[in-house]
PDB file of N, CA, C, O and CB in Angstrom:
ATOM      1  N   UNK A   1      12.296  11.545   0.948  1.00  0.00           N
ATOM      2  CA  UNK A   1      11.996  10.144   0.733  1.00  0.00           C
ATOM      3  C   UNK A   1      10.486   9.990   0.545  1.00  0.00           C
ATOM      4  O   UNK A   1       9.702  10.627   1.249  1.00  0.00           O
ATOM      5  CB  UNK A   1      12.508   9.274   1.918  1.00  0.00           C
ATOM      6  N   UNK A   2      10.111   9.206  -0.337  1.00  0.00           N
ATOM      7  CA  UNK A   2       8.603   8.785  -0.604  1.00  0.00           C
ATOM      8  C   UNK A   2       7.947   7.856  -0.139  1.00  0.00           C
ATOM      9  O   UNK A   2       7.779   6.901  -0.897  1.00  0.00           O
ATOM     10  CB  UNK A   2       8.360   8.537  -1.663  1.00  0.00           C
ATOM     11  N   UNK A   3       7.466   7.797   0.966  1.00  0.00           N
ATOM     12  CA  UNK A   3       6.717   6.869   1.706  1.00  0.00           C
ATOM     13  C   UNK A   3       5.849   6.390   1.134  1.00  0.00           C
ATOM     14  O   UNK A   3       5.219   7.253   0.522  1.00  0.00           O
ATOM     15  CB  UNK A   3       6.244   7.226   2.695  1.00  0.00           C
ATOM     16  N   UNK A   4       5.180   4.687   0.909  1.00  0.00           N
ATOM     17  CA  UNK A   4       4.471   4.000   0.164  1.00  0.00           C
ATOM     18  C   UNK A   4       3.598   2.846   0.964  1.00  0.00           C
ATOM     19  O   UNK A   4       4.271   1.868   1.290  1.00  0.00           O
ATOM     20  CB  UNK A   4       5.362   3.525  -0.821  1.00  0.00           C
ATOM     21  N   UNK A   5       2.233   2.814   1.319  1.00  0.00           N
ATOM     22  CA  UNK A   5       1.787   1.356   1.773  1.00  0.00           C
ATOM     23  C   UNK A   5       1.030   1.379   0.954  1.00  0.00           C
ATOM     24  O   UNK A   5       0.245   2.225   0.526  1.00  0.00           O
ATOM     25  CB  UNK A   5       1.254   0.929   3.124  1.00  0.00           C
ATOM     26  N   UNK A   6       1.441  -0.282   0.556  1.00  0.00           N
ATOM     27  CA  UNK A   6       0.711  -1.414  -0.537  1.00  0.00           C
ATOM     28  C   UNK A   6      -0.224  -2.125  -0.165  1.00  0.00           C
ATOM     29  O   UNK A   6      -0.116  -2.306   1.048  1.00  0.00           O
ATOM     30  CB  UNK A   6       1.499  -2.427  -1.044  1.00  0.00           C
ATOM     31  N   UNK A   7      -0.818  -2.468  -0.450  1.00  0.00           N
ATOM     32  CA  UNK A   7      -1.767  -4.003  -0.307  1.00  0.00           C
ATOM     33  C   UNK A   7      -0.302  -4.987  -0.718  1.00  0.00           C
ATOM     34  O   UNK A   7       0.761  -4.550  -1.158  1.00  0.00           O
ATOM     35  CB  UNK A   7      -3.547  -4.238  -1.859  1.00  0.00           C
ATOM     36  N   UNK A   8      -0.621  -6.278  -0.442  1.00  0.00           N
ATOM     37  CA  UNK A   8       0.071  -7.309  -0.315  1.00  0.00           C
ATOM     38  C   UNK A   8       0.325  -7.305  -2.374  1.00  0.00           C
ATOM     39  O   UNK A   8      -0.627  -7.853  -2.930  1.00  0.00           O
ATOM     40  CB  UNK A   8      -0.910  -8.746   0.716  1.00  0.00           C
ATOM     41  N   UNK A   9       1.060  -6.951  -3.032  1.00  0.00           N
ATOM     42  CA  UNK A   9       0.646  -6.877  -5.142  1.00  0.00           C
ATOM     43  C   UNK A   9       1.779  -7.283  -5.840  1.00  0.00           C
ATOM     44  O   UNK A   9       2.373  -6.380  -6.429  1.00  0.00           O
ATOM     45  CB  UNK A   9       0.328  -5.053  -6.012  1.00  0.00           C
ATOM     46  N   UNK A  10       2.297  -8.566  -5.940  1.00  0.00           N
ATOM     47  CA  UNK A  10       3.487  -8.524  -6.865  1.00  0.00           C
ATOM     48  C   UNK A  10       3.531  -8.047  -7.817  1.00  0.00           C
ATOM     49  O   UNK A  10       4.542  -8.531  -8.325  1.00  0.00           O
ATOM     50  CB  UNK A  10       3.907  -9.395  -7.204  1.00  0.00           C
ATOM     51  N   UNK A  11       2.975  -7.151  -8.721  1.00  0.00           N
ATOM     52  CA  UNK A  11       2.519  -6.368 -10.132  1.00  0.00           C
ATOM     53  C   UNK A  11       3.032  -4.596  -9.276  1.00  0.00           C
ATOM     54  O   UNK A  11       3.489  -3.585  -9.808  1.00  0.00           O
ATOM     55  CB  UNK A  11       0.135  -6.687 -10.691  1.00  0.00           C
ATOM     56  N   UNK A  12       2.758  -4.828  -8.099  1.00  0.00           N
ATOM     57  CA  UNK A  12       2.765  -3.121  -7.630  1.00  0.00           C
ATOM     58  C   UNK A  12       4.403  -3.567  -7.616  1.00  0.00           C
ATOM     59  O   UNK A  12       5.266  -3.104  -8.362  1.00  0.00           O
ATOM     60  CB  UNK A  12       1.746  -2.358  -5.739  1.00  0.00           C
ATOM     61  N   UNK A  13       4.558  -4.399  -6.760  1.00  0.00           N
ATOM     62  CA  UNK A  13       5.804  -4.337  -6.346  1.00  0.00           C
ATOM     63  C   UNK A  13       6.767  -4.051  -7.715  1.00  0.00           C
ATOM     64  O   UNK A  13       7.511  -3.070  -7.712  1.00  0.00           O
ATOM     65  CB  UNK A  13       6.109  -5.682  -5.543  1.00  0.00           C
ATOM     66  N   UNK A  14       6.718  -4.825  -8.706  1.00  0.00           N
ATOM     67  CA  UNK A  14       7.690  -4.975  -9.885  1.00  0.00           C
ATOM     68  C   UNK A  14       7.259  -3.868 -10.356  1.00  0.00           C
ATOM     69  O   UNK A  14       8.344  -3.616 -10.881  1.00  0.00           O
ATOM     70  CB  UNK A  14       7.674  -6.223 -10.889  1.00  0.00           C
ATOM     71  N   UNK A  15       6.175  -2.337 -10.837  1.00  0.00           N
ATOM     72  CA  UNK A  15       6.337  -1.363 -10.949  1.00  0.00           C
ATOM     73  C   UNK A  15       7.267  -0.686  -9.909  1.00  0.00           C
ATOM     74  O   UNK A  15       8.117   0.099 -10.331  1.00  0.00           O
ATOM     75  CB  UNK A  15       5.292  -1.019 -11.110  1.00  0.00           C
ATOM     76  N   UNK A  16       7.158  -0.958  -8.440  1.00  0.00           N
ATOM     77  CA  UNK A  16       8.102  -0.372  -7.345  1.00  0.00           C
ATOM     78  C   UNK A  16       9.580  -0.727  -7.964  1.00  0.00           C
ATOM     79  O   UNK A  16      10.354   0.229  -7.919  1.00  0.00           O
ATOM     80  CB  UNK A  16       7.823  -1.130  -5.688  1.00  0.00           C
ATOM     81  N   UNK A  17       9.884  -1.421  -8.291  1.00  0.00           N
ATOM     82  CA  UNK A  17      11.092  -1.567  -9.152  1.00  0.00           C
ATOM     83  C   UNK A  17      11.687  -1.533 -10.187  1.00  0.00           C
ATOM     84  O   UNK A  17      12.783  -1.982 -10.520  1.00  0.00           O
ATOM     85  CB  UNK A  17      11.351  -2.100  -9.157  1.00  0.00           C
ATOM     86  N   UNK A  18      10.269  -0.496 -11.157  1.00  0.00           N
ATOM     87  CA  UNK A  18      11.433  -0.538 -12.117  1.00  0.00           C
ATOM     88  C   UNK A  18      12.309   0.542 -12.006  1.00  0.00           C
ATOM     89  O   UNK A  18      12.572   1.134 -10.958  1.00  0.00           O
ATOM     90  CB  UNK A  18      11.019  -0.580 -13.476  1.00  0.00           C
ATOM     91  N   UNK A  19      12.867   0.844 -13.398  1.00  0.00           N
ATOM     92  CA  UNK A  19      13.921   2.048 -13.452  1.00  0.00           C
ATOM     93  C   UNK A  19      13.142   3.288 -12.837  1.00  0.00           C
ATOM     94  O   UNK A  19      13.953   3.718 -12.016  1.00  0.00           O
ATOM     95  CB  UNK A  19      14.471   2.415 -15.122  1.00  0.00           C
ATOM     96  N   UNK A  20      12.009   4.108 -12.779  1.00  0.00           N
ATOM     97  CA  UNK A  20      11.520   4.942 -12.755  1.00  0.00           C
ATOM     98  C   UNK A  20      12.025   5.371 -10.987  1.00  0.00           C
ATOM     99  O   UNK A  20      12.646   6.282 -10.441  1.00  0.00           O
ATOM    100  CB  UNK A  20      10.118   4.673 -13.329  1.00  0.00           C
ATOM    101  N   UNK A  21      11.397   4.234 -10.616  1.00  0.00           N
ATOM    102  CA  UNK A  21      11.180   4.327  -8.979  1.00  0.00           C
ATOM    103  C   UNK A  21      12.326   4.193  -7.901  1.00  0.00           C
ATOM    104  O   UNK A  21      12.442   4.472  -6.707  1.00  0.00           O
ATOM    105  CB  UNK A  21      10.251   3.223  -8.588  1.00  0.00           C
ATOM    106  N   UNK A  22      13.323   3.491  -9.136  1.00  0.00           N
ATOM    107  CA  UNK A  22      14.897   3.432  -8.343  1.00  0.00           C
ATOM    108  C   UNK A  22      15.601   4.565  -8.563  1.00  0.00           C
ATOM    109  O   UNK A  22      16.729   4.492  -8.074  1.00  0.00           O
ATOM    110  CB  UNK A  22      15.926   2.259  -8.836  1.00  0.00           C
ATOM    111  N   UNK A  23      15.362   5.596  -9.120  1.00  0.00           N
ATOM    112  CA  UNK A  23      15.554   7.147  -9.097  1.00  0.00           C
ATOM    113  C   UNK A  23      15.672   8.125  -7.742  1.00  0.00           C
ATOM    114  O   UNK A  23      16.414   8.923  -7.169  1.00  0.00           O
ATOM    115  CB  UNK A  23      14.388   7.649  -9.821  1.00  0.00           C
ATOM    116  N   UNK A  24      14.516   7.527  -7.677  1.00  0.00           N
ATOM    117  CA  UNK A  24      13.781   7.416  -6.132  1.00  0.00           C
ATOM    118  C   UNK A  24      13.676   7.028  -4.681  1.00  0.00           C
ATOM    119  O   UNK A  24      13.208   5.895  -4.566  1.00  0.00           O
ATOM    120  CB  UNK A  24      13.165   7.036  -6.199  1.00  0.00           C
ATOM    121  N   UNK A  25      13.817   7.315  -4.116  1.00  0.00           N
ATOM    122  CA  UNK A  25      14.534   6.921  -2.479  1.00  0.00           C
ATOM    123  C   UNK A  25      13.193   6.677  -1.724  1.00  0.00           C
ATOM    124  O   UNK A  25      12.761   7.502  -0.919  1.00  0.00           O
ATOM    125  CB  UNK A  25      15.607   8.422  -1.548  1.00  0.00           C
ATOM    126  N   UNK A  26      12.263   4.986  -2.149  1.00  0.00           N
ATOM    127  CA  UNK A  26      11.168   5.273  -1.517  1.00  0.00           C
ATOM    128  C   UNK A  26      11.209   4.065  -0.372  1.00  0.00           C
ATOM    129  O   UNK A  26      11.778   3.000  -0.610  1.00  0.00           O
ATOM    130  CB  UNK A  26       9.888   5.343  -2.541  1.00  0.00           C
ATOM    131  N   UNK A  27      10.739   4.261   0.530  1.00  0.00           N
ATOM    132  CA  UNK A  27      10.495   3.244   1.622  1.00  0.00           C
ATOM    133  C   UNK A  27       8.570   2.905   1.400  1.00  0.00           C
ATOM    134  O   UNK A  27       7.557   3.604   1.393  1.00  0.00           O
ATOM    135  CB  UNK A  27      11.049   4.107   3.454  1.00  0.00           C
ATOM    136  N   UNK A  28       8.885   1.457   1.247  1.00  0.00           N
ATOM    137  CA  UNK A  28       7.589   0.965   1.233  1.00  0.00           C
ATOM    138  C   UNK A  28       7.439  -0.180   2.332  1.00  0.00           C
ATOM    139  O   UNK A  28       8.307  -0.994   2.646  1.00  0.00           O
ATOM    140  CB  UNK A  28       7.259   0.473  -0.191  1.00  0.00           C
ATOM    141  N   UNK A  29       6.394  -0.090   2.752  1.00  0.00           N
ATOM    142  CA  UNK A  29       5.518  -0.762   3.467  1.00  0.00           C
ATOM    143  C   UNK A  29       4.546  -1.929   3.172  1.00  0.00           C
ATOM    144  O   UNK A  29       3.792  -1.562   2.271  1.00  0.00           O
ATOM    145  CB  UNK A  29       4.943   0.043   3.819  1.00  0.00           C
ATOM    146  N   UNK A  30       4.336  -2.871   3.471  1.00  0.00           N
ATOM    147  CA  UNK A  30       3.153  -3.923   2.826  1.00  0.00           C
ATOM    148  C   UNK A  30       2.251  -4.739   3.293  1.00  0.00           C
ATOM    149  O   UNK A  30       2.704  -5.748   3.833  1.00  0.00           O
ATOM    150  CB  UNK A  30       3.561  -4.741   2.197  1.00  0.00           C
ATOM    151  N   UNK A  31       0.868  -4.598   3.249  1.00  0.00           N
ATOM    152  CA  UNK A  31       0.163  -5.349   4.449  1.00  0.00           C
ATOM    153  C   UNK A  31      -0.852  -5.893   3.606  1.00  0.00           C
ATOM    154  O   UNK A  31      -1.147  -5.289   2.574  1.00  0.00           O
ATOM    155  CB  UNK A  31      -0.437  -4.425   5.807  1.00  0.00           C
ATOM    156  N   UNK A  32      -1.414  -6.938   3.908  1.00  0.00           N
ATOM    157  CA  UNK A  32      -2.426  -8.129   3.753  1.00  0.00           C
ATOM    158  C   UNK A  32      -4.223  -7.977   3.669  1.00  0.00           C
ATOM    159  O   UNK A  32      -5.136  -7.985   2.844  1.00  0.00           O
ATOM    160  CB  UNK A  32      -2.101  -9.001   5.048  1.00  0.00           C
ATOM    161  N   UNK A  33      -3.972  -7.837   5.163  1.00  0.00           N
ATOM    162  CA  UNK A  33      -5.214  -7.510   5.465  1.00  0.00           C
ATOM    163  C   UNK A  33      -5.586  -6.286   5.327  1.00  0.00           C
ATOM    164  O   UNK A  33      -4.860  -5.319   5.092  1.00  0.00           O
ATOM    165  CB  UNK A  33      -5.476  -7.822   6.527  1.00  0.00           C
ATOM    166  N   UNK A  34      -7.250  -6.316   5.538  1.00  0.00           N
ATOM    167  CA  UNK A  34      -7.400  -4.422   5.798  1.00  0.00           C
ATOM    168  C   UNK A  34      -7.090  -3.963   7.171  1.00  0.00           C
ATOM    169  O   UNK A  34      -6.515  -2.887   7.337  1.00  0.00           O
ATOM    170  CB  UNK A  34      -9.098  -3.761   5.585  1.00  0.00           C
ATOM    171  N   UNK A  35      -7.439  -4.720   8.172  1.00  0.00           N
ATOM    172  CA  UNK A  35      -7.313  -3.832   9.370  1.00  0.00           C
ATOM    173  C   UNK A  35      -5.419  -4.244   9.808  1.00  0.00           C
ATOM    174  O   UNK A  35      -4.923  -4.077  10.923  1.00  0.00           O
ATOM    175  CB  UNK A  35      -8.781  -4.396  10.823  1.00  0.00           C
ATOM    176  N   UNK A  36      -4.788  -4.715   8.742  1.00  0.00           N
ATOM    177  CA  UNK A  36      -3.354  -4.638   8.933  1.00  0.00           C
ATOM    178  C   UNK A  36      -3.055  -3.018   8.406  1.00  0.00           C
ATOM    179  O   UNK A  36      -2.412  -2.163   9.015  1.00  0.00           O
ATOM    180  CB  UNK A  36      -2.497  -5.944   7.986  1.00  0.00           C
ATOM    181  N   UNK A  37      -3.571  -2.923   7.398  1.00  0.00           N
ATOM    182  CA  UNK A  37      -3.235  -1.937   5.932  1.00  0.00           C
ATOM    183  C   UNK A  37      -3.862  -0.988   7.333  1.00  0.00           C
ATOM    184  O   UNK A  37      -3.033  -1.057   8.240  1.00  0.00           O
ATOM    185  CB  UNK A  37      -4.322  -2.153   3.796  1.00  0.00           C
ATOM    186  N   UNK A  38      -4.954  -0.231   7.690  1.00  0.00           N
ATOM    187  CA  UNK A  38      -5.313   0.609   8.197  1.00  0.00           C
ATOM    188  C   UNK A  38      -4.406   1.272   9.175  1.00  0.00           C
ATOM    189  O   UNK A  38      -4.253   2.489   9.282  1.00  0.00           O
ATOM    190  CB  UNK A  38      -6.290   0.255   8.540  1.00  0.00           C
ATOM    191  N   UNK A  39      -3.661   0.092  10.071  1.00  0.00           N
ATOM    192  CA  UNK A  39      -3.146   0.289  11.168  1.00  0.00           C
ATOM    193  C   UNK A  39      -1.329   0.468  10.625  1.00  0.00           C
ATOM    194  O   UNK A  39      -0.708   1.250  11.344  1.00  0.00           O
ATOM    195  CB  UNK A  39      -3.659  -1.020  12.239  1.00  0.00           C
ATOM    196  N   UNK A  40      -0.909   0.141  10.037  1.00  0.00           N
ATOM    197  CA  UNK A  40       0.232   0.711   8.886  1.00  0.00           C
ATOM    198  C   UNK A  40       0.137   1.868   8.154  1.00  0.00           C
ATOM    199  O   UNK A  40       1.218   2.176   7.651  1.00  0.00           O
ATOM    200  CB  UNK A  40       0.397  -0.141   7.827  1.00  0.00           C
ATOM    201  N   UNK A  41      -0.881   2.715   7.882  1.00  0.00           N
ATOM    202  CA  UNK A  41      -1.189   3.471   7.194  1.00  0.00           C
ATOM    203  C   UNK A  41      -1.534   4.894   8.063  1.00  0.00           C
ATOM    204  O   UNK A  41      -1.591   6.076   7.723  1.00  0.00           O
ATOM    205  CB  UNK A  41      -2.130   2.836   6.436  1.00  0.00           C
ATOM    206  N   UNK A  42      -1.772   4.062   9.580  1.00  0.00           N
ATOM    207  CA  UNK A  42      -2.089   5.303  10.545  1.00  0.00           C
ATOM    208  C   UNK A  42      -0.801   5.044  11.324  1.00  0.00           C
ATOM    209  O   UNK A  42      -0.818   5.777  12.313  1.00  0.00           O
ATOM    210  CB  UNK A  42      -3.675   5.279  11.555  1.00  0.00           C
ATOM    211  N   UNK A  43       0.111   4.435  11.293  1.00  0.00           N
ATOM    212  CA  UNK A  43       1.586   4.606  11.725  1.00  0.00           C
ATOM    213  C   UNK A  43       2.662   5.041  11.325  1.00  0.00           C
ATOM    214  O   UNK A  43       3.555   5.638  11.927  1.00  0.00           O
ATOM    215  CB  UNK A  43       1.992   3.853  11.921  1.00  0.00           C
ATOM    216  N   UNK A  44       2.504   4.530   9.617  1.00  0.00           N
ATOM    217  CA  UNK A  44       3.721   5.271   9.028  1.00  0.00           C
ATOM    218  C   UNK A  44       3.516   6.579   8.114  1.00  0.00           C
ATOM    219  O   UNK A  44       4.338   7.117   7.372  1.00  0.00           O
ATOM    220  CB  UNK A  44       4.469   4.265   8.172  1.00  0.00           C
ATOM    221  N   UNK A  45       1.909   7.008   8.435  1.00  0.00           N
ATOM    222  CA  UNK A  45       1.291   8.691   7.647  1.00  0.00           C
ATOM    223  C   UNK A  45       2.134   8.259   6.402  1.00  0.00           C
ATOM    224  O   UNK A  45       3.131   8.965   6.251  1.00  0.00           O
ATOM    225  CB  UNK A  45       1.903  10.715   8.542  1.00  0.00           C
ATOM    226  N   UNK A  46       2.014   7.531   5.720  1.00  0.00           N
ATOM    227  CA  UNK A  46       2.733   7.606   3.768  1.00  0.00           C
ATOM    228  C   UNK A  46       2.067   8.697   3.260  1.00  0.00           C
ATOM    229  O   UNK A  46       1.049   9.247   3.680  1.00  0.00           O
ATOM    230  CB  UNK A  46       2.282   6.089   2.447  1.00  0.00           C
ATOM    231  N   UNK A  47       3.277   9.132   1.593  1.00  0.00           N
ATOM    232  CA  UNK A  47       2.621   9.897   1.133  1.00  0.00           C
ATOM    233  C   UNK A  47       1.513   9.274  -0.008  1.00  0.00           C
ATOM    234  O   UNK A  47       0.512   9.755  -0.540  1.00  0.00           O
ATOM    235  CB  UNK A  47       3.523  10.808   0.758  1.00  0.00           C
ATOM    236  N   UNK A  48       2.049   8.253  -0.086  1.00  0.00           N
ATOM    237  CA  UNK A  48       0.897   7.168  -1.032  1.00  0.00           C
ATOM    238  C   UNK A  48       0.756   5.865  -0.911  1.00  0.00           C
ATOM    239  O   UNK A  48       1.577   4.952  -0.988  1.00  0.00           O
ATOM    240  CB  UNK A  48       1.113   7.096  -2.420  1.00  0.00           C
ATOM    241  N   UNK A  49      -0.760   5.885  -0.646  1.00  0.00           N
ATOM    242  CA  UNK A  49      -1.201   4.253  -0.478  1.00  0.00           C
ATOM    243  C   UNK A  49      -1.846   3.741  -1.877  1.00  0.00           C
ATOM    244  O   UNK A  49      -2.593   4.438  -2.564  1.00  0.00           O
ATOM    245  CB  UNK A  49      -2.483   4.026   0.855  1.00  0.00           C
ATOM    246  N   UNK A  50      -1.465   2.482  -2.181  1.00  0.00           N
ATOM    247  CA  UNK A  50      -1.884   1.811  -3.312  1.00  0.00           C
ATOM    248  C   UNK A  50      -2.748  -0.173  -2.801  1.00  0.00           C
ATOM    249  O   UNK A  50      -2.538  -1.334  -2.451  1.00  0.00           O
ATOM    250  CB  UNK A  50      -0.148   1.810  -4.376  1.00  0.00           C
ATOM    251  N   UNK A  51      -3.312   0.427  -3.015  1.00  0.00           N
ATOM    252  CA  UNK A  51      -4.690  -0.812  -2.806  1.00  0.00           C
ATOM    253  C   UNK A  51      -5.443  -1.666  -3.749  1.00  0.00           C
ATOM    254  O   UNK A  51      -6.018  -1.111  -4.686  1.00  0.00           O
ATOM    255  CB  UNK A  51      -5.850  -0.204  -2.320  1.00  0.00           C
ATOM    256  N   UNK A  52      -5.501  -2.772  -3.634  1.00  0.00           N
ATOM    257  CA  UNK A  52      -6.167  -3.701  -4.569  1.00  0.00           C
ATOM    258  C   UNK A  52      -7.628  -3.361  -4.282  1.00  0.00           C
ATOM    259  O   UNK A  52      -8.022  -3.033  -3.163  1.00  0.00           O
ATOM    260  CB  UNK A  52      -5.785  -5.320  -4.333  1.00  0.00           C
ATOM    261  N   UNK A  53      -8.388  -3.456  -5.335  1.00  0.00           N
ATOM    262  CA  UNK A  53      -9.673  -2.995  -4.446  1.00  0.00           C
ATOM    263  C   UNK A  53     -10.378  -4.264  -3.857  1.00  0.00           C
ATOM    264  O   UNK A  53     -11.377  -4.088  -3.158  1.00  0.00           O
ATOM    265  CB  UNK A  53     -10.838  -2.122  -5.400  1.00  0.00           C
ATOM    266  N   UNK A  54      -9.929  -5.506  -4.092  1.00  0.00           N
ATOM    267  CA  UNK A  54     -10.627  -7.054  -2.959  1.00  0.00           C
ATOM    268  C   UNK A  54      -8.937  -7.235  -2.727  1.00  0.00           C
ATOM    269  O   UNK A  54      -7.940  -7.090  -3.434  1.00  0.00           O
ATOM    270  CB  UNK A  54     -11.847  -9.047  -4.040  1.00  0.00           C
ATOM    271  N   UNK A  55      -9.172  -7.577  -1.520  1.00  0.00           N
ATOM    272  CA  UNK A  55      -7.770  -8.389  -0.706  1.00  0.00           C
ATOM    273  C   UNK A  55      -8.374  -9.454  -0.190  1.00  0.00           C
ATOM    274  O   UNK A  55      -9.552  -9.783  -0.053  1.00  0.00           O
ATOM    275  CB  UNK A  55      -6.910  -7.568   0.634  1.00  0.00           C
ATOM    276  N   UNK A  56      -6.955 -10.116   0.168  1.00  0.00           N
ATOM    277  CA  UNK A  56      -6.686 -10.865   0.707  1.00  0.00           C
ATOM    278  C   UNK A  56      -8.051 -11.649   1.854  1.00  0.00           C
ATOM    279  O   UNK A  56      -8.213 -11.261   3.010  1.00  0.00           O
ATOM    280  CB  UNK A  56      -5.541 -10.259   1.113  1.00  0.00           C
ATOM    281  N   UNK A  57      -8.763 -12.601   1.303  1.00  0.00           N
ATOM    282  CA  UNK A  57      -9.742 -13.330   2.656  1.00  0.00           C
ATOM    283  C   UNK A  57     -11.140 -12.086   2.374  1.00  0.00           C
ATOM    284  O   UNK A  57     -11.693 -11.455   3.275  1.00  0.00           O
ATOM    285  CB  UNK A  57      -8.682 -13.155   4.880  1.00  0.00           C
ATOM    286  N   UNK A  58     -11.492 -11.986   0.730  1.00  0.00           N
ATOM    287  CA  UNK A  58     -12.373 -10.976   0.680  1.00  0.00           C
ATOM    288  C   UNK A  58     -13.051  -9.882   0.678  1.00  0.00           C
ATOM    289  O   UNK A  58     -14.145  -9.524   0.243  1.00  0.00           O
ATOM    290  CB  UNK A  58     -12.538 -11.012   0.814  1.00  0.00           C
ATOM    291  N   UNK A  59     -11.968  -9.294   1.400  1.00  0.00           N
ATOM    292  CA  UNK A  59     -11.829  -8.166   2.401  1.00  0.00           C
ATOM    293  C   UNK A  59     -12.136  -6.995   1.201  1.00  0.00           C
ATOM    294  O   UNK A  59     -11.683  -7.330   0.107  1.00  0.00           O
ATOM    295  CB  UNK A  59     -10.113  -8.077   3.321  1.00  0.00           C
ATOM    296  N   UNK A  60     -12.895  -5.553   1.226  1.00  0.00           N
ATOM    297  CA  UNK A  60     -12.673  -5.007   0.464  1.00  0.00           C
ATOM    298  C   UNK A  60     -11.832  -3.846   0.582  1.00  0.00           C
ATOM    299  O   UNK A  60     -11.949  -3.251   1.653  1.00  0.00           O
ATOM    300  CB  UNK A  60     -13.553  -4.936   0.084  1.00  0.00           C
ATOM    301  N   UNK A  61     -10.816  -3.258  -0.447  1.00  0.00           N
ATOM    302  CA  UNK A  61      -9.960  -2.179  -0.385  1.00  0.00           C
ATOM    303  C   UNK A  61     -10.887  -0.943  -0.216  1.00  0.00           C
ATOM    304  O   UNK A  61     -10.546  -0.148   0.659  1.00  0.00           O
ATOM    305  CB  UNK A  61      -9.035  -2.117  -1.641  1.00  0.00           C
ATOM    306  N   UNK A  62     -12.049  -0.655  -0.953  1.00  0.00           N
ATOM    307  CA  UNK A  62     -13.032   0.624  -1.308  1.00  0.00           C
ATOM    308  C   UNK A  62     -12.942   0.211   0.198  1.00  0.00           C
ATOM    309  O   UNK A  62     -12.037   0.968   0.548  1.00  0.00           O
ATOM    310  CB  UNK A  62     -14.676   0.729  -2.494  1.00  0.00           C
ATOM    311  N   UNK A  63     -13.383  -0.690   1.635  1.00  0.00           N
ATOM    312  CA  UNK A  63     -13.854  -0.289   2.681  1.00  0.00           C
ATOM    313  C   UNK A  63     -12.509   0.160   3.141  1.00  0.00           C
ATOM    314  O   UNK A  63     -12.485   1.391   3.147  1.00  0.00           O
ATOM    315  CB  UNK A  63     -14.682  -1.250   3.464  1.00  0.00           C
ATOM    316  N   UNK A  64     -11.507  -0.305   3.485  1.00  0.00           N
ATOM    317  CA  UNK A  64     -10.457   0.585   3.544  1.00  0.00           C
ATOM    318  C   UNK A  64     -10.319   2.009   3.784  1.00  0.00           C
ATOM    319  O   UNK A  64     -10.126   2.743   4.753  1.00  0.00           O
ATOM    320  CB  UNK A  64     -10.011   0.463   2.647  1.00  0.00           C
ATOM    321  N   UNK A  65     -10.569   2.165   1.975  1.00  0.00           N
ATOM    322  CA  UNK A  65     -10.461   3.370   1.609  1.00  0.00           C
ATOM    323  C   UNK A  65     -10.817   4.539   2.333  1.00  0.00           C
ATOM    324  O   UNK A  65     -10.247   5.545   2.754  1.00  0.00           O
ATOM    325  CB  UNK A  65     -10.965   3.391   0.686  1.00  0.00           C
ATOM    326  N   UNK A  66     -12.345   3.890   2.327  1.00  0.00           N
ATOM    327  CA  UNK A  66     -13.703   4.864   3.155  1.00  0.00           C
ATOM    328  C   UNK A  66     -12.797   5.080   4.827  1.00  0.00           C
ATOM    329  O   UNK A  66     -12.324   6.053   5.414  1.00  0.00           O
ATOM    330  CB  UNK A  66     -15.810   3.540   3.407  1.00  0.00           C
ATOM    331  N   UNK A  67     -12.870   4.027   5.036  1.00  0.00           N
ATOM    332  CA  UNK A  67     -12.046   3.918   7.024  1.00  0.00           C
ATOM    333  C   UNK A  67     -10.799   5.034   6.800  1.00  0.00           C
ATOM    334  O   UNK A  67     -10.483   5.672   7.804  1.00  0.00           O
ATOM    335  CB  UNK A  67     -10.975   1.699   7.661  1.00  0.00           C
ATOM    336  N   UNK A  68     -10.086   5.306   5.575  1.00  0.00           N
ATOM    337  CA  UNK A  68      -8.605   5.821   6.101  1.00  0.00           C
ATOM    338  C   UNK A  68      -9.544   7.643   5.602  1.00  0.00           C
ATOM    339  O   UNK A  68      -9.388   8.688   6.235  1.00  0.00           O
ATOM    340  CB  UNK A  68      -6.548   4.986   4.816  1.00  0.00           C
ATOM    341  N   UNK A  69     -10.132   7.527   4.777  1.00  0.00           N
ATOM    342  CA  UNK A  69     -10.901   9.300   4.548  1.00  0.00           C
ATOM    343  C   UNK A  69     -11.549   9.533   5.795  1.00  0.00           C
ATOM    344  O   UNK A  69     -12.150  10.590   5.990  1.00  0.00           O
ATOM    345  CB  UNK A  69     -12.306   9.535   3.178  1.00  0.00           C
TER     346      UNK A  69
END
């Protein structure tokens, strides 16, 4: 199974659905904030995180990024 946390992305999501990904047996995850996304991301170890690079209330994804490397 392919583990997935998102940023909050209706555009990610409707790629998460198309034909490609329903092939696919993936469990996804979805969080808002960054220090939501961080703390989802250090719970459910995914094999891929996909990030907006500004979220939600300003927040930036690149700091994220940096926090989860």
């Amino acid at each position: 199974m392919l583990r997935i946390v998102t940023s909050n992305n209706g555009e990610v999501f409707r790629h998460l659905g198309s034909a490609s990904f329903r092939r696919v047996e993936v469990e996804q995850h979805a969080a808002t904030t960054g220090p939501a996304l961080l703390q989802l991301v250090r719970r459910q170890r995914p094999d891929l995180v996909l990030l907006d690079a500004a979220l939600a209330g300003g927040e930036s994804g690149f700091d994220v990024c940096r926090a989860l490397k």
